[in-house]
C-alpha positions in Angstrom: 10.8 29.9 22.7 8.2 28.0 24.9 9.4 24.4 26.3 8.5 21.6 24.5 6.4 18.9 26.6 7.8 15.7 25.6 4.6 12.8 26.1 4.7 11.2 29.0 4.6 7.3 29.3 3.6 5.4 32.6 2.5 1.7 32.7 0.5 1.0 35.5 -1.5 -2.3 36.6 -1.1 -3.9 33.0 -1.8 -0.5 31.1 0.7 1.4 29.4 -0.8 5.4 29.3 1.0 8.0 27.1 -0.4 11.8 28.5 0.4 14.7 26.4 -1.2 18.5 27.3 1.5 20.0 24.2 -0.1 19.5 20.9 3.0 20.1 19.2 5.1 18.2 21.0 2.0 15.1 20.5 2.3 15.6 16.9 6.5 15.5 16.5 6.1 12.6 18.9 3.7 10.7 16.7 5.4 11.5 13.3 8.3 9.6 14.1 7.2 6.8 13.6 5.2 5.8 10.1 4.3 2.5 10.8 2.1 3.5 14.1 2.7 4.7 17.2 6.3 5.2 18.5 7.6 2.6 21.1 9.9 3.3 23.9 12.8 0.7 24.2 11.2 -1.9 26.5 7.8 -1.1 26.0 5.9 -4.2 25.2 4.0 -4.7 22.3 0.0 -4.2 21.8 -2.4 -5.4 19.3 -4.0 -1.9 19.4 -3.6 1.6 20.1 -6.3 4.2 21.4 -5.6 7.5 21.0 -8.5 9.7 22.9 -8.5 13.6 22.3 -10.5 16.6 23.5 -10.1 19.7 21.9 -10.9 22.6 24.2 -11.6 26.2 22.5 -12.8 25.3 18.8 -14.8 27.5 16.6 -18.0 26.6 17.8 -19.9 26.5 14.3 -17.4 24.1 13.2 -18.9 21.3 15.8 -22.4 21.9 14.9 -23.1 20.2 11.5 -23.6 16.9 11.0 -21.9 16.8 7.3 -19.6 18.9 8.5 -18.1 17.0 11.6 -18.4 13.8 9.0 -16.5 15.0 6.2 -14.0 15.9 8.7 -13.8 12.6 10.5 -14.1 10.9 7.0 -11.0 13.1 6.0 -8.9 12.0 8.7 -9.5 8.9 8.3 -8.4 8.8 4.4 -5.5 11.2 5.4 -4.6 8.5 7.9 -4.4 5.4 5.6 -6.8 4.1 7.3 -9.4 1.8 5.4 -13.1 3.0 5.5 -15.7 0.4 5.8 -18.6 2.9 7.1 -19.4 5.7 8.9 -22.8 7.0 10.6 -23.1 10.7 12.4 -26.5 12.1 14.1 -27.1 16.1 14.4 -28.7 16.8 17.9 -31.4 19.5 18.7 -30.2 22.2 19.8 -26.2 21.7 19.8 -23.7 18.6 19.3 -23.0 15.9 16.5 -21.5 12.3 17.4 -20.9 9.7 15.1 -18.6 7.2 14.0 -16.1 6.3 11.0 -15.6 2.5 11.2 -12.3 1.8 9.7 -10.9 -1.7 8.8 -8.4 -1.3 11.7 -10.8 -0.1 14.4 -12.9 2.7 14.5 -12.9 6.6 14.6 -15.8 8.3 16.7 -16.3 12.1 18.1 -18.8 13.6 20.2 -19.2 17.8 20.1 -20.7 20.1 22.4 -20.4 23.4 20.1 -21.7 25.2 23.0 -18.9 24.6 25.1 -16.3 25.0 22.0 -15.4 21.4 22.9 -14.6 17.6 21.3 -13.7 14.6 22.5 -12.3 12.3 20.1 -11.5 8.5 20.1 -9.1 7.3 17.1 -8.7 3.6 18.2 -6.8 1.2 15.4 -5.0 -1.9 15.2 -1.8 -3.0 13.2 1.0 -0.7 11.8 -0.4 0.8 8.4 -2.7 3.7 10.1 -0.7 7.0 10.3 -2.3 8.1 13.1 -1.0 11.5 13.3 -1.8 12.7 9.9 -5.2 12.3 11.1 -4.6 14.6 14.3 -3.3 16.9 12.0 -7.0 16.7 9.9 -8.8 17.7 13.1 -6.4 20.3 14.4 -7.2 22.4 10.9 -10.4 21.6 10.4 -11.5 22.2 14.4 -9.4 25.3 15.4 -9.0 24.3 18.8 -7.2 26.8 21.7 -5.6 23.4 23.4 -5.4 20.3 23.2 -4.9 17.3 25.8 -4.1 13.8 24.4 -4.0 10.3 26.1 -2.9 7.1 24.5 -4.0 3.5 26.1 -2.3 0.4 24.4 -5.1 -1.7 24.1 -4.5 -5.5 24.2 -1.0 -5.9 25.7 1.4 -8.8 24.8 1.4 -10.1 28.5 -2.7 -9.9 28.8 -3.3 -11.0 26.0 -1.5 -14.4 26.4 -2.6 -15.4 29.9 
């Protein structure tokens, strides 16, 4: 049985960073709570979190198409509770798709380089409705990828915010 990776939380400099290299130990993590991220005892609160993923090792053919890499992002998005407001995605000659799903809480964008069997992936929202990981679990089916790495930023903490 292979050891589980628990996340790993550091504040630094007025940043509170949550690193996590074991996708299923990201994904246990992040269903515990359904109202958000989870929150360590003492952690201080954020108006927003930003979740940024790359996906190493996906089935190249799945980052290539525009509708494709939309629908997906669209998906997780509605999976996620989250409230779509728009959403915009651009094909490039001869590899790679970026785009954006802008969601009433924030915003959910990827960029692919099918060539490399990589995405990087920015799921950034605001307030306590968006299930987050139910969209992580979208992109893991509908991507494939070998490995994931995952780090979390809290965006606007309590303390920054109010100075």
């Amino acid at each position: 049985m292979k050891a589980v990776a628990a996340p790993l939380v550091q504040t630094d400099a007025g940043w509170t960073l949550i690193r996590c290299d074991d996708a299923d130990a990201f994904s246990e993590w992040l269903g515990r709570d359904e109202e958000g991220l989870p929150t360590r005892p003492g952690e201080e609160p954020s108006l927003g979190s930003h979740v940024l993923i790359e996906m190493f090792g996906c089935e190249g053919s799945m980052l290539e198409a525009e509708l494709y890499v939309g629908q997906a992002m669209r998906d997780a998005a509605v999976e996620s509770k989250a409230t779509v407001v728009e959403q915009s995605f651009h094909e490039f000659k001869p590899w790679g798709v970026s785009g954006a799903v802008i969601i009433q809480e924030s915003h959910y964008t990827i960029h692919t380089w099918p060539e490399h069997r990589y995405a990087a992936i920015d799921l950034f929202y605001c307030g306590g409705t968006v299930l987050v990981h139910k969209a992580v679990d979208v992109l893991r089916e509908r991507f494939q990828p070998e490995r994931i790495k995952f780090l979390v930023v809290r965006r606007g903490l309590q303390h920054e915010v109010e100075r």
